[in-house]
C-alpha positions in Angstrom: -132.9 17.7 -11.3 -130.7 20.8 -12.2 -127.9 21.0 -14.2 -124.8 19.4 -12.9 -121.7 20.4 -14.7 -119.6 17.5 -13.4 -121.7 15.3 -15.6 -121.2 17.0 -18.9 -118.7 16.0 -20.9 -117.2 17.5 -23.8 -116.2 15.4 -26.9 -115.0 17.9 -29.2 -114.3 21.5 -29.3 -112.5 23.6 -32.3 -113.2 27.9 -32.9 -113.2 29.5 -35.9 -111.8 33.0 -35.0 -113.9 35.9 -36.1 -112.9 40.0 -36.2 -115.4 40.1 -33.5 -114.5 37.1 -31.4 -115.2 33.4 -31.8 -117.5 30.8 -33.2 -117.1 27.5 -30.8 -118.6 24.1 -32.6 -118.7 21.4 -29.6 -120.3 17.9 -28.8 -121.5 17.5 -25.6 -122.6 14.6 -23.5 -125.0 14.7 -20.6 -125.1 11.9 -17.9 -123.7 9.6 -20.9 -126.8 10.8 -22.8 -127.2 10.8 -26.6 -124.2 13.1 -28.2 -125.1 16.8 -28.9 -124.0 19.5 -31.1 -123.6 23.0 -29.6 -122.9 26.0 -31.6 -122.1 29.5 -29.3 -120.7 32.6 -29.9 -118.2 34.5 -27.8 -117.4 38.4 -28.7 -114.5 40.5 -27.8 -115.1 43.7 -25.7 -112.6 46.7 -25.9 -110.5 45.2 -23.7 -110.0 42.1 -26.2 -111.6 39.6 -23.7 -113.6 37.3 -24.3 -117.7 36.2 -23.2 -120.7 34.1 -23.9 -123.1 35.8 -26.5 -126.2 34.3 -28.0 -125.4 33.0 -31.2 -127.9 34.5 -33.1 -127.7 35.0 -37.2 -124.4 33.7 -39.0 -122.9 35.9 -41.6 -122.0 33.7 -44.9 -118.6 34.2 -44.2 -119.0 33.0 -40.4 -121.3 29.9 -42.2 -118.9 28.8 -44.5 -116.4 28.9 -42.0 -118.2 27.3 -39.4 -119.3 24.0 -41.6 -116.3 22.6 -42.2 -116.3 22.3 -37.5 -120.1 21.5 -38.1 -118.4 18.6 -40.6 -115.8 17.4 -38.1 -118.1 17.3 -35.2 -120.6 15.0 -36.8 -117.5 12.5 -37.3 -117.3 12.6 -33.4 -121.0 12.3 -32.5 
């Protein structure tokens, strides 16, 4: 069966904002599946807008930030 995007629902959501963009920490559930944690990345081009990158490696600034969302998000799941 392929993805269906009216059957995920988000249960949390907060950004850390970066120089370069964002850091989004979310919890996600599937077809009122098990809660998930999602982690992405989303950089700024030279227009300033906004899009999906892979995540890849965190900086430690980026880490530190990001735990205290990674924190808050496990209260939710």
């Amino acid at each position: 069966m392929p993805f269906n995007p009216s059957m995920d629902k988000e249960l949390f959501s907060k950004a850390l904002d970066t120089e370069s963009g964002k850091i989004v920490v979310s919890v996600h559930s599937y077809n009122n599946g098990p809660n998930k944690l999602q982690i992405t990345r989303e950089i700024k081009d030279r227009e300033g807008n906004l899009s999906f990158a892979k995540l890849g490696r965190l900086s430690k600034e980026e880490a530190e930030g990001a735990m205290p969302l990674i924190k808050e998000a496990l209260l939710n799941m």
